[in-house]
Short mmCIF file of the C-alpha atoms (twelve columns), coordinates in Angstrom:
data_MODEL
# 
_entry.id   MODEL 
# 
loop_
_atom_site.group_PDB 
_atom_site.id 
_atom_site.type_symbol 
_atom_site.label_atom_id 
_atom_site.label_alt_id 
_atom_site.label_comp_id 
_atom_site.label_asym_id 
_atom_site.label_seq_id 
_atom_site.Cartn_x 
_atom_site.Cartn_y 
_atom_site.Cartn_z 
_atom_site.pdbx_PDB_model_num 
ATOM 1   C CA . UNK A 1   80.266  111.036 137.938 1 
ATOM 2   C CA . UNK A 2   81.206  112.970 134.674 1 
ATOM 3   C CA . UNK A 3   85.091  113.544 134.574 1 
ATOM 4   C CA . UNK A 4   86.601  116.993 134.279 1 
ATOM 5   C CA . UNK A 5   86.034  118.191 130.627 1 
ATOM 6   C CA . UNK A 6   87.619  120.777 128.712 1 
ATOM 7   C CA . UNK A 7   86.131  122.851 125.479 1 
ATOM 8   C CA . UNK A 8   87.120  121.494 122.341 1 
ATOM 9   C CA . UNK A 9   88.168  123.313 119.611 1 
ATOM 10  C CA . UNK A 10  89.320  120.457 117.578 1 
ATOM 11  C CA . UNK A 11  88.603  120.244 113.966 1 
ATOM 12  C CA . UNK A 12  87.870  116.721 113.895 1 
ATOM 13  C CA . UNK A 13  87.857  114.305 115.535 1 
ATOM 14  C CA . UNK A 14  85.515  117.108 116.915 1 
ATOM 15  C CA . UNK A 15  83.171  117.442 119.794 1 
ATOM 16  C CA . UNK A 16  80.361  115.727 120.730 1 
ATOM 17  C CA . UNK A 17  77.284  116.508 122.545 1 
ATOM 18  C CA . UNK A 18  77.362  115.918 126.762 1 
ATOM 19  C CA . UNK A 19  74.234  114.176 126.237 1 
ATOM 20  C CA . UNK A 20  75.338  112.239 123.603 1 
ATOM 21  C CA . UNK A 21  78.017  110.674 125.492 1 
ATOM 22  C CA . UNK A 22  76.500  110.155 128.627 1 
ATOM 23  C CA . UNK A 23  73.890  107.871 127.010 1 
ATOM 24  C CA . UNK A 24  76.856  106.198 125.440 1 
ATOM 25  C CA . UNK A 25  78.313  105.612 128.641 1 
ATOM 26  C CA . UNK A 26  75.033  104.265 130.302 1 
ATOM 27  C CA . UNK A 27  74.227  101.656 127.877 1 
ATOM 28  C CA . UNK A 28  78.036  100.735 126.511 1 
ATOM 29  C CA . UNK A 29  77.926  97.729  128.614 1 
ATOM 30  C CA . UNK A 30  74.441  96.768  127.653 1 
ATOM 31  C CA . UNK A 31  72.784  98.174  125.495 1 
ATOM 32  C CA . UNK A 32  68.832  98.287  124.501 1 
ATOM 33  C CA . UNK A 33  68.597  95.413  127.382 1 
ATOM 34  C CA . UNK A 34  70.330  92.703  124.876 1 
ATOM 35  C CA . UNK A 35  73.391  92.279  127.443 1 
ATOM 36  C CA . UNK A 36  75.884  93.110  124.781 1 
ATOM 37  C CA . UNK A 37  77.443  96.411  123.587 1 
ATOM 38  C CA . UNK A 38  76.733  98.098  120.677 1 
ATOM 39  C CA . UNK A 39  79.955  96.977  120.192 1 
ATOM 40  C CA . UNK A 40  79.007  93.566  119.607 1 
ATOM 41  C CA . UNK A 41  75.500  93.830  118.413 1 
ATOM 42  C CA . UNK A 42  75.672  91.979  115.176 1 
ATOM 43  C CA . UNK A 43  74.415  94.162  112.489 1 
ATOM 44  C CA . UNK A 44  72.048  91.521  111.230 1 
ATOM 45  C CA . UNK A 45  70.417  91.550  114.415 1 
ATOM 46  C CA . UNK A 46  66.768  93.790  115.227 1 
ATOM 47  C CA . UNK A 47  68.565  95.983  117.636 1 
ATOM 48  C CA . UNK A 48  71.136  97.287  115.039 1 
ATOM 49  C CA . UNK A 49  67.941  97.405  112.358 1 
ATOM 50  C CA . UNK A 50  66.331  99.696  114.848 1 
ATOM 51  C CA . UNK A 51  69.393  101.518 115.230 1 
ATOM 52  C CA . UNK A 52  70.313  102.816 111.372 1 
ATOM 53  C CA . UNK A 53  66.709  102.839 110.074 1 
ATOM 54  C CA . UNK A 54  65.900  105.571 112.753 1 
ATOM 55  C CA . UNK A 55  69.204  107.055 111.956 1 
ATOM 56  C CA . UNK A 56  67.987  107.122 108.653 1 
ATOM 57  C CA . UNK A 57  64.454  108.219 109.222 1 
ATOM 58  C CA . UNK A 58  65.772  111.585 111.480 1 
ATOM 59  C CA . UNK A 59  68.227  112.218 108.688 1 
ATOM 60  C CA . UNK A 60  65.186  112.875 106.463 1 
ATOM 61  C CA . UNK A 61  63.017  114.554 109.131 1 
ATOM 62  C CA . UNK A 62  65.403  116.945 109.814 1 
ATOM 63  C CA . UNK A 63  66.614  118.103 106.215 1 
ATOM 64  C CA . UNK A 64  62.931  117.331 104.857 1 
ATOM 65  C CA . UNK A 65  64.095  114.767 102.329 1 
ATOM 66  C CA . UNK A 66  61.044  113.432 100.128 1 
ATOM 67  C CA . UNK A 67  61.239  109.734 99.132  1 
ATOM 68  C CA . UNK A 68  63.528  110.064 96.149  1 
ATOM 69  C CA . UNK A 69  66.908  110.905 98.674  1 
ATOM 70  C CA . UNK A 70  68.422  107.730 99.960  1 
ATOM 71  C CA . UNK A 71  70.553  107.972 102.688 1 
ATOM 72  C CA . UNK A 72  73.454  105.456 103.121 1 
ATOM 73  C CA . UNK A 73  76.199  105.078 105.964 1 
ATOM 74  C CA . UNK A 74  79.686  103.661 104.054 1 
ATOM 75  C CA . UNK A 75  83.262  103.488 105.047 1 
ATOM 76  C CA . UNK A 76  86.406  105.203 103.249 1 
ATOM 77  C CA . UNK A 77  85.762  108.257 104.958 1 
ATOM 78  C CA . UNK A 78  84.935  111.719 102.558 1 
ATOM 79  C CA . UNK A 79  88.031  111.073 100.861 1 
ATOM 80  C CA . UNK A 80  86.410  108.031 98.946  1 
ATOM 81  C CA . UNK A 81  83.883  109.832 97.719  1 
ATOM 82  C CA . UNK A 82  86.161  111.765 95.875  1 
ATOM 83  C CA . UNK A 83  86.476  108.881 93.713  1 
ATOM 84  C CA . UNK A 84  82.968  107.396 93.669  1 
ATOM 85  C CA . UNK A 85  81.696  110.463 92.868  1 
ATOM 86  C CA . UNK A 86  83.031  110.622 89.150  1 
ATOM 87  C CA . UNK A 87  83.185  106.520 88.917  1 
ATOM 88  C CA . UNK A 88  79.580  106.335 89.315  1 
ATOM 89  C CA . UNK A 89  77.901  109.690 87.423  1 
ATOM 90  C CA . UNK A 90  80.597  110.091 84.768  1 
ATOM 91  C CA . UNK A 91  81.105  106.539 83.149  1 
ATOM 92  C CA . UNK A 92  79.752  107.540 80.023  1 
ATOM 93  C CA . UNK A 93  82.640  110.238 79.457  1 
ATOM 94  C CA . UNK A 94  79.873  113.151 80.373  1 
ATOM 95  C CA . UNK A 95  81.056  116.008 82.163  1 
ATOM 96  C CA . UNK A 96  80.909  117.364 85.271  1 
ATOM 97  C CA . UNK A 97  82.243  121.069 87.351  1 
ATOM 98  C CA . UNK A 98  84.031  121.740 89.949  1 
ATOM 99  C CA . UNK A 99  84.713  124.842 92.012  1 
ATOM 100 C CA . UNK A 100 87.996  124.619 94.004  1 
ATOM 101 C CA . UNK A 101 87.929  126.451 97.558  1 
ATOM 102 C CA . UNK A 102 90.747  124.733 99.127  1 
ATOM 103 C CA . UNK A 103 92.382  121.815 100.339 1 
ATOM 104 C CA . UNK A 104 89.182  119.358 99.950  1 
ATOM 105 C CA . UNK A 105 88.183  120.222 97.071  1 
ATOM 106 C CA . UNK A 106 91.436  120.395 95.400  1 
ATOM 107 C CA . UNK A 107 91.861  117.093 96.549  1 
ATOM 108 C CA . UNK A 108 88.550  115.782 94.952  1 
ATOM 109 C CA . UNK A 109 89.660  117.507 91.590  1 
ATOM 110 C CA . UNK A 110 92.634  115.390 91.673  1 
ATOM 111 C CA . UNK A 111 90.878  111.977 92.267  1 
ATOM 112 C CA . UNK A 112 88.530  112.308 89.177  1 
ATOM 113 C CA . UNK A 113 91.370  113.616 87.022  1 
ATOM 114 C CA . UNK A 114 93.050  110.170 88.094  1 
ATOM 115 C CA . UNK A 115 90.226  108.761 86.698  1 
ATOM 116 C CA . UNK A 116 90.784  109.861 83.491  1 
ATOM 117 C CA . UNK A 117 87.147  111.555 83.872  1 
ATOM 118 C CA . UNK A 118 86.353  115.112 81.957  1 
ATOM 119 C CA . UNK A 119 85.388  117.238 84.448  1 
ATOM 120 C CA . UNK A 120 86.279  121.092 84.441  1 
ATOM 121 C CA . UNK A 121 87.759  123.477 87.256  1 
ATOM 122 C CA . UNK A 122 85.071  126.362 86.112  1 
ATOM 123 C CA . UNK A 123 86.203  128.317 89.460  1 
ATOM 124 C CA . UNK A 124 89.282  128.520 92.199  1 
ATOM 125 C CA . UNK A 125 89.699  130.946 94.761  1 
ATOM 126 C CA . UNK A 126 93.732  129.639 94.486  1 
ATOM 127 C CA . UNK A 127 94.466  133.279 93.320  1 
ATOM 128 C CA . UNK A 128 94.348  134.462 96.981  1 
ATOM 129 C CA . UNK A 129 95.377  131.784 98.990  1 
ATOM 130 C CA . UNK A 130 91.462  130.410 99.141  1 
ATOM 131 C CA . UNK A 131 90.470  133.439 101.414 1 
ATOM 132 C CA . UNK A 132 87.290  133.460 99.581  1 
ATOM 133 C CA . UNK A 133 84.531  132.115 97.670  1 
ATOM 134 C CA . UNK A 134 84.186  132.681 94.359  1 
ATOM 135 C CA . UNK A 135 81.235  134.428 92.135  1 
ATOM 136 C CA . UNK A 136 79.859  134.961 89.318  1 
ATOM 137 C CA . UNK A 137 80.841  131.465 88.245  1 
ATOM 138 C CA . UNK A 138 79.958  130.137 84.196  1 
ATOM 139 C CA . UNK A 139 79.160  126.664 84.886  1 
ATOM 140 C CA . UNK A 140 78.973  123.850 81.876  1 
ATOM 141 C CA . UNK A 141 75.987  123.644 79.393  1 
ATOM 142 C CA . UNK A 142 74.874  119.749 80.168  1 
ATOM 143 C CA . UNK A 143 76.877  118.943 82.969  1 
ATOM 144 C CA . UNK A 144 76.013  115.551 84.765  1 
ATOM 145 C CA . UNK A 145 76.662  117.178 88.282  1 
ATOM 146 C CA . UNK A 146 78.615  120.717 89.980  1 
ATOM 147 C CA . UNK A 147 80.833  119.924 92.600  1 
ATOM 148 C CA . UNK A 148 81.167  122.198 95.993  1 
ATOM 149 C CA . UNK A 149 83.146  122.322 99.178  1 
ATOM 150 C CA . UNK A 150 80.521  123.540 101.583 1 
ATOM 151 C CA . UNK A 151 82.871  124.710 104.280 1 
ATOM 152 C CA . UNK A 152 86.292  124.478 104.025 1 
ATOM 153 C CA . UNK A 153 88.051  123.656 107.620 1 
ATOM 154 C CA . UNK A 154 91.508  125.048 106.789 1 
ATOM 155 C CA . UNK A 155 90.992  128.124 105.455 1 
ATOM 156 C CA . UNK A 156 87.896  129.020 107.353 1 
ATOM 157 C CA . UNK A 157 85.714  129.829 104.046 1 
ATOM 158 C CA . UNK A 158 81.934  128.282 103.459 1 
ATOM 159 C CA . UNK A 159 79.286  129.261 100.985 1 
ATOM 160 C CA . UNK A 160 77.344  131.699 102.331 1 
ATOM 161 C CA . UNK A 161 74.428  130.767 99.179  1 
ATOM 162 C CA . UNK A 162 74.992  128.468 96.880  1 
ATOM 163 C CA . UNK A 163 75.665  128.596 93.390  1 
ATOM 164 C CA . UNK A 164 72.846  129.016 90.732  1 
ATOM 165 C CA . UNK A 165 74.056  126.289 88.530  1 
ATOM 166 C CA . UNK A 166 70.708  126.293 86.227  1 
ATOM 167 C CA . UNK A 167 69.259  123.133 87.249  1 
ATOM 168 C CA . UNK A 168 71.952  121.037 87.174  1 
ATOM 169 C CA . UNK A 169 72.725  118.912 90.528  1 
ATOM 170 C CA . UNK A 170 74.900  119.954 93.174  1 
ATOM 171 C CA . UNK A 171 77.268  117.308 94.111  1 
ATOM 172 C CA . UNK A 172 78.700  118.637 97.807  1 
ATOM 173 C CA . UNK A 173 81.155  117.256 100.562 1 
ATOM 174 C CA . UNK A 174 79.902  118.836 103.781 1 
ATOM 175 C CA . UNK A 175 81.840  116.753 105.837 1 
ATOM 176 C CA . UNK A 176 82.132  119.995 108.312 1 
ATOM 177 C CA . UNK A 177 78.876  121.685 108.156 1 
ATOM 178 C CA . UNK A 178 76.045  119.376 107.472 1 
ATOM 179 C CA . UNK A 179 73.291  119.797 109.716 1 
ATOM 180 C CA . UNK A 180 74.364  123.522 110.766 1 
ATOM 181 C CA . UNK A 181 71.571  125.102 108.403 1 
ATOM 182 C CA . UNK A 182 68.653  124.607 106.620 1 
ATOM 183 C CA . UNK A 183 69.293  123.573 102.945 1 
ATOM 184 C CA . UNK A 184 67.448  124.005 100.051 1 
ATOM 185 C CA . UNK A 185 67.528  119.972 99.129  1 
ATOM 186 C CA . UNK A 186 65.839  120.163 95.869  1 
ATOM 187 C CA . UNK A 187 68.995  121.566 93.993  1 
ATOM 188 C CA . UNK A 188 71.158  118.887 96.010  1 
ATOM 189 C CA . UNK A 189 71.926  115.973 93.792  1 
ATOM 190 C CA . UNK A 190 74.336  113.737 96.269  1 
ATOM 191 C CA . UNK A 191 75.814  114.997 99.421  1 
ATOM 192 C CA . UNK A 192 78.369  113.601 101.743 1 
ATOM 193 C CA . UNK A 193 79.820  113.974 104.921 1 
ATOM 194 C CA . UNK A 194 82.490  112.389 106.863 1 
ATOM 195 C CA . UNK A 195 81.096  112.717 110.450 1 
ATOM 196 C CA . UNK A 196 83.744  112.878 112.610 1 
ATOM 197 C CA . UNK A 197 83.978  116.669 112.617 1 
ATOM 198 C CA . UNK A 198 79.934  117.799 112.994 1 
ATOM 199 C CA . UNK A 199 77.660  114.454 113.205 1 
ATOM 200 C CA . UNK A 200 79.795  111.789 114.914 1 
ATOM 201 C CA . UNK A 201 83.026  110.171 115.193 1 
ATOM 202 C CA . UNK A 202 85.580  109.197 112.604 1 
ATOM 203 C CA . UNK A 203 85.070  105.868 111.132 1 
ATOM 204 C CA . UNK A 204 81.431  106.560 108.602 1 
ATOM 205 C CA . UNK A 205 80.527  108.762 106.316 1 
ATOM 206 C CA . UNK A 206 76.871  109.348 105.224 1 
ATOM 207 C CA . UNK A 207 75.906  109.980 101.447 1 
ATOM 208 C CA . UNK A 208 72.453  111.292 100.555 1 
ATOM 209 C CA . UNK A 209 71.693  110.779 97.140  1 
ATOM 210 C CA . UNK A 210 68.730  111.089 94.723  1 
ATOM 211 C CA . UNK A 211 67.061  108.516 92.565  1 
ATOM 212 C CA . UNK A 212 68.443  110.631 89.242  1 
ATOM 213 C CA . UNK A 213 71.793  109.999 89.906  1 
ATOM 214 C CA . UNK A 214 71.456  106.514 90.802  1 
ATOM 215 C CA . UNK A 215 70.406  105.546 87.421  1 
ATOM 216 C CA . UNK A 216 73.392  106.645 86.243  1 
ATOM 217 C CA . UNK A 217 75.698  104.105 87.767  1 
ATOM 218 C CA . UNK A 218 77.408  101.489 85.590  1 
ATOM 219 C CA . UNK A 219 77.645  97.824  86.616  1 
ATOM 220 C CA . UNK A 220 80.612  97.064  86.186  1 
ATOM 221 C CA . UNK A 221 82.531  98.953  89.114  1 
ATOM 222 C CA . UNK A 222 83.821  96.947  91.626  1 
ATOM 223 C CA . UNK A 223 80.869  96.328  94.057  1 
ATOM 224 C CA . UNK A 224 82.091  98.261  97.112  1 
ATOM 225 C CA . UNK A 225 82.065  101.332 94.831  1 
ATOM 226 C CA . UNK A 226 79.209  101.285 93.890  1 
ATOM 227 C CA . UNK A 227 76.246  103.275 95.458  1 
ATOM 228 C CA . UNK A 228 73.437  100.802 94.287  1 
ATOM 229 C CA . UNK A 229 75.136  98.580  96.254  1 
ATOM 230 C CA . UNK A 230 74.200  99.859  99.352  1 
ATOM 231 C CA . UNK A 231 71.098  101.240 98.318  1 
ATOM 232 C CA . UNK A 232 69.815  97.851  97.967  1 
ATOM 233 C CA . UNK A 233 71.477  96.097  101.061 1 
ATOM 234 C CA . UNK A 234 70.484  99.366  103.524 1 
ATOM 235 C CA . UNK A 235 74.121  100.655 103.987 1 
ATOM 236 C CA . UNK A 236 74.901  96.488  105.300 1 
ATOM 237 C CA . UNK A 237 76.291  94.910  101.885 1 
ATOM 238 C CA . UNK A 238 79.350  94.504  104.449 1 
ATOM 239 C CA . UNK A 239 79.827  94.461  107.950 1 
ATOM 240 C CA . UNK A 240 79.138  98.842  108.474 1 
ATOM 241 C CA . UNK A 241 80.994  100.835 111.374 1 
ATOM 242 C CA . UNK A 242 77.882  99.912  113.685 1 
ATOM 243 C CA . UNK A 243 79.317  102.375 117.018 1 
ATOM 244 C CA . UNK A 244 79.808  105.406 114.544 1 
ATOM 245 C CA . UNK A 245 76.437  104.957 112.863 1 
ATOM 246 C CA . UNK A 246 74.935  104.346 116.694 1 
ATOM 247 C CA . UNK A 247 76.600  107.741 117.772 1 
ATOM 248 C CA . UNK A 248 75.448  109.465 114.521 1 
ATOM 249 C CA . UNK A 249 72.039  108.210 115.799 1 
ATOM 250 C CA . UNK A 250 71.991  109.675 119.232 1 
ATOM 251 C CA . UNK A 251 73.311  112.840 117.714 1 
ATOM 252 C CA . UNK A 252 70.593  113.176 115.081 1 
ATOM 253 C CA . UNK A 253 68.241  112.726 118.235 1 
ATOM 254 C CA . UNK A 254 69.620  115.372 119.943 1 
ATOM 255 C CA . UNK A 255 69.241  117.359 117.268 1 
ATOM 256 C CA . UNK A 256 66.081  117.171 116.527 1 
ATOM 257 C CA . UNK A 257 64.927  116.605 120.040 1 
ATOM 258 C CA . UNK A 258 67.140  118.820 122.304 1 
ATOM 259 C CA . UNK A 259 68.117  121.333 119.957 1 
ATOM 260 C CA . UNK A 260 64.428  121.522 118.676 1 
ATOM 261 C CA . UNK A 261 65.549  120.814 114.570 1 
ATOM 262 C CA . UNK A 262 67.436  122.856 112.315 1 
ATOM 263 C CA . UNK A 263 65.628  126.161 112.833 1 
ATOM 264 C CA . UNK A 264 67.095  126.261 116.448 1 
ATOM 265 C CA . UNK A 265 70.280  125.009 115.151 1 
ATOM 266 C CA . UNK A 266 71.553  127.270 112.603 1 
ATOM 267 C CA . UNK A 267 70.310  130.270 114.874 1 
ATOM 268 C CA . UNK A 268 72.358  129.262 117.429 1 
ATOM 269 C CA . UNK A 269 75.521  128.850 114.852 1 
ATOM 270 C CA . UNK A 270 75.144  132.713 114.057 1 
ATOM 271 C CA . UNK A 271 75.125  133.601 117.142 1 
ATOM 272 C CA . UNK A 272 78.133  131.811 118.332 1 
ATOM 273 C CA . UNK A 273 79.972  132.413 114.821 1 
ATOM 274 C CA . UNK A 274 78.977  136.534 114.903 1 
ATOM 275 C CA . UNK A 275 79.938  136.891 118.567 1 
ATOM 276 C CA . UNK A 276 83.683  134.957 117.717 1 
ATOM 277 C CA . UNK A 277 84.606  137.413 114.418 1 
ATOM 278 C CA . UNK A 278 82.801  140.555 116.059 1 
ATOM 279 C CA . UNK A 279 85.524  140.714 118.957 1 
ATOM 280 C CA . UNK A 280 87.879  139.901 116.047 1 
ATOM 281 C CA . UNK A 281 86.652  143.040 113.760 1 
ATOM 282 C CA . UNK A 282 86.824  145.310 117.055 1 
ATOM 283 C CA . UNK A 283 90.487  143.460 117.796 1 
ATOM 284 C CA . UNK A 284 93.821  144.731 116.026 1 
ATOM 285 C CA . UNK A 285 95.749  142.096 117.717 1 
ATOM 286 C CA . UNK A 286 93.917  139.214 116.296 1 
ATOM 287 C CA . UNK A 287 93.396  139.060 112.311 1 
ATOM 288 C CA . UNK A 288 90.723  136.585 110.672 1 
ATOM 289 C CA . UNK A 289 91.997  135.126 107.399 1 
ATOM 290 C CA . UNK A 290 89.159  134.550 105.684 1 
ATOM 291 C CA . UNK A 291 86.952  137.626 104.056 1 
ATOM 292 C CA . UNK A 292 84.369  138.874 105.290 1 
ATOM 293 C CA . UNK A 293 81.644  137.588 103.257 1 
ATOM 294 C CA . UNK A 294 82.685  134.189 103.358 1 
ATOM 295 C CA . UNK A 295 83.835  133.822 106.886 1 
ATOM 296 C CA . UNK A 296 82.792  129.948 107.955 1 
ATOM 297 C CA . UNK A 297 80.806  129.483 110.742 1 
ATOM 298 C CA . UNK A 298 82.011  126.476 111.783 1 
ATOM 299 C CA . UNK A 299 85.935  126.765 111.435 1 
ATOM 300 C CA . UNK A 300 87.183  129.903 112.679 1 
ATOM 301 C CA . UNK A 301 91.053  130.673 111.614 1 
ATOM 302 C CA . UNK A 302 92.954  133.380 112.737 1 
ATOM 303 C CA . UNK A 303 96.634  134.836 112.749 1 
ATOM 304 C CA . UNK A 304 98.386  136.724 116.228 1 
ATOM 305 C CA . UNK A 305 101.026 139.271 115.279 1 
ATOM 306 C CA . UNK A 306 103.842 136.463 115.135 1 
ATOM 307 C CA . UNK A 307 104.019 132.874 114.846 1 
ATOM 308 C CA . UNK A 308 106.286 132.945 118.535 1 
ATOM 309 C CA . UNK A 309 102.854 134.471 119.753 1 
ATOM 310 C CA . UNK A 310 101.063 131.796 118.262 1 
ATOM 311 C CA . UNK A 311 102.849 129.493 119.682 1 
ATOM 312 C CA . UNK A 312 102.141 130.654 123.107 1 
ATOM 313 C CA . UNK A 313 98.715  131.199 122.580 1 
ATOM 314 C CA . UNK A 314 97.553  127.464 121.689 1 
ATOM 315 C CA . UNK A 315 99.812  126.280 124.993 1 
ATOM 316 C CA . UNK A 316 98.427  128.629 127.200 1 
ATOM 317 C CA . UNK A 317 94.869  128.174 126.137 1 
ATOM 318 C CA . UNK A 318 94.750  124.375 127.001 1 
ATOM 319 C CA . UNK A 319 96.232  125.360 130.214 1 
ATOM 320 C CA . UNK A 320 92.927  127.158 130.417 1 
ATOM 321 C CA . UNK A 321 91.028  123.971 129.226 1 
ATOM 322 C CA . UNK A 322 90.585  125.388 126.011 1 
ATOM 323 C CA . UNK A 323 91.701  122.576 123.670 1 
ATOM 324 C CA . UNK A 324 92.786  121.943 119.817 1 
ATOM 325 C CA . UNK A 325 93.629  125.666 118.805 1 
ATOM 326 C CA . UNK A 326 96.215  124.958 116.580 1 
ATOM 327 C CA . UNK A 327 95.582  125.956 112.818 1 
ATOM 328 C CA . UNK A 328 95.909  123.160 110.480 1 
ATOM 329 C CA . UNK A 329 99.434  121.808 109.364 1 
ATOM 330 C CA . UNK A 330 99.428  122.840 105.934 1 
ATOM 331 C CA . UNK A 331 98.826  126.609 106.970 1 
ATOM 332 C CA . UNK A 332 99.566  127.642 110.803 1 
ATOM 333 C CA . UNK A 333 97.762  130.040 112.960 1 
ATOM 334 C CA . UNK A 334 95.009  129.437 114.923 1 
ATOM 335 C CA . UNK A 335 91.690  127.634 114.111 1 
ATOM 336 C CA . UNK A 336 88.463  127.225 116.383 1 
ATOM 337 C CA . UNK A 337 86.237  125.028 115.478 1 
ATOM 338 C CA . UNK A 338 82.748  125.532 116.482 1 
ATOM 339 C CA . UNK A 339 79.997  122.975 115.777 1 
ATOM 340 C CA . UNK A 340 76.978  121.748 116.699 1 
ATOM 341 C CA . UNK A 341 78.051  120.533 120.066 1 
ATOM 342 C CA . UNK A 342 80.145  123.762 121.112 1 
ATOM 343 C CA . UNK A 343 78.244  125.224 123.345 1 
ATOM 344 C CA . UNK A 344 77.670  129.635 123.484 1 
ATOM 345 C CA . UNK A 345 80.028  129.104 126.995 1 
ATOM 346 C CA . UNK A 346 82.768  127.863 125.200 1 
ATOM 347 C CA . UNK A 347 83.187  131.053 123.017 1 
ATOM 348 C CA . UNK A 348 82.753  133.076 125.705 1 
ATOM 349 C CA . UNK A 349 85.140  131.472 127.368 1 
ATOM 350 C CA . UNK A 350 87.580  131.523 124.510 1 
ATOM 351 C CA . UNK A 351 86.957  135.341 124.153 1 
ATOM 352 C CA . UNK A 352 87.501  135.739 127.877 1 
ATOM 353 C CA . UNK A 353 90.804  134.027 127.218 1 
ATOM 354 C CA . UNK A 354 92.011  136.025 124.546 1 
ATOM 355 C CA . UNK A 355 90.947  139.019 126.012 1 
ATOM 356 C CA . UNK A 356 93.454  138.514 128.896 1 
ATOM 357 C CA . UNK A 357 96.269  137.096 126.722 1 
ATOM 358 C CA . UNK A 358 95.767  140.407 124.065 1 
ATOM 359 C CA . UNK A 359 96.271  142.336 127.558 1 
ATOM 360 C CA . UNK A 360 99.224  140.468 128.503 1 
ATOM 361 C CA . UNK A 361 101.054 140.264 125.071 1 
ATOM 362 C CA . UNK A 362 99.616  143.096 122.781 1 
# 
């Protein structure tokens, strides 16, 4: 019998499909018939092989990646990659952009400066608070790699398109939007996503990355920085986070077999994203913060008329089983986050909600 649920709004750890974690449930004590958990499935064993190789194999069905992508499954969350990313392209002192939307990627910025690496910040939207994403960017002649943000949780900003960058490979942390839209993969040189906020729960992060960039990596990095590594021992050089990559699994099946692939997916995103910032436009109680053009459409942040107000609102709404409406630390306000799992009754709920509180408070 499935327990009382509310909607989550949370950032991350996000939401996860019902589905998802019924099947979770049904086979935790036992699962594939070995009379073990996937808990204690060793990761040498067939039923864990099974596990990550069709992980990996829906990964590339889905974003119709051709031979040359590898897909790994590694630990250290997004916020290693931050580092790997310059350790392993830029070892020869080459040079690489990067755009900086907000908190992420500012924080990426600062790991390969660390480094000592000689990258350049060819863009920032810092000028305005990172209500926007910028244009009309002049990227480097003979860079190794441009970096992107794809979404940006805290400010509520994504990239509607992506840059022109000429060729050169787009290096991209989509830790909060991956498999929301179709992509076009070709001009995608590595990208990486912690899962706990669209694909999974906290504790992997996958990296797709091309052949290209591969040959680029020195050998004499440590060997847990190192993406060859993994490339060569299929993500299990070490002992990997076997549950997370399990639940990644089941969610990349119902994906591609519930939701009927990415098509069906980023349609229903729209929708749910338009509906949420259309009763904001027709709303002069609630304020987006983000423009309009590069409104995210997975992290949805909003301001009431006073912080008091604000206040209210996030208590009241989980009194309404409407959970994790609280903006991020750094910033205040509100924040919904809508992803993959959220289903099109959850914002209608949430509308429903702030419909009643506007009429209460306004």
């Amino acid at each position: 019998m499935t327990e009382k649920r509310i909607y989550n709004f949370n950032a991350g750890p996000a939401a996860l499909p019902l589905p998802v974690l019924e099947e979770i449930q049904g086979s935790f004590l036992n699962f594939d018939g070995s009379g073990m958990s996937i808990t204690e499935v060793s990761h040498r064993s067939k039923w864990f092989d099974d596990v990550i190789n069709d992980a990996i194999d829906r990964t590339k069905r889905i974003l119709g990646l051709g031979d040359e992508y590898q897909v790994l499954f590694l630990q250290g969350g997004a916020s290693t990659q931050f580092c790997m990313v310059p350790m392993n392209f830029l070892a020869d002192g080459s040079t690489a952009d990067y755009v900086d939307t907000g908190t992420w990627s500012t924080k990426a910025i600062k790991e390969a400066e660390i480094l000592g690496k000689p990258i350049q910040m060819v863009a920032s939207s810092a000028d305005r608070d990172y209500a926007y994403i910028p244009k009309d960017i002049g990227f480097t002649p003979g860079a190794i790699y441009v970096h992107v943000t794809s979404n940006n949780t805290i400010k509520g900003t994504q990239w509607a398109d992506f840059p022109d960058t000429a060729g050169v490979p787009l290096v991209s942390d989509m830790s909060s939007d991956i498999f929301s839209r179709k992509l076009d993969i070709d001009r995608f040189g590595l990208i990486y996503a912690g899962a706990q906020k669209n694909i999974g729960p906290a504790g992997v992060c996958m990296v797709i990355v091309r052949d290209d960039l591969l040959e680029r990596v020195p050998e004499n990095l440590p060997s847990m920085l190192k993406y060859t590594t993994f490339v060569k021992k299929n993500s299990m050089y070490n002992t990997p986070p076997c549950f997370a990559i399990y639940t990644v699994q089941l969610v990349l099946k119902w994906l591609e077999e519930t939701i009927g692939g990415l098509d069906n997916m980023e349609r229903l995103n729209r929708e749910k994203a338009e509906r949420l910032y259309s009763f904001f436009d027709t709303s002069g109680f609630y304020r987006g913060t983000a423009d309009a053009d590069s409104r995210s459409m997975m992290n949805v942040t909003f301001r009431l008329p006073s912080e008091d107000l604000e206040t209210r609102f996030v208590a009241e709404a989980l009194e309404n089983d409407l959970g994790g409406l609280k903006g991020h630390r750094s910033v205040g306000g509100c924040r919904a986050s809508i992803y993959n799992p959220t289903p099109m009754a959850a914002i209608d709920a949430l509308i429903d909600f702030m419909k009643e509180f506007e009429k209460t408070n306004g």
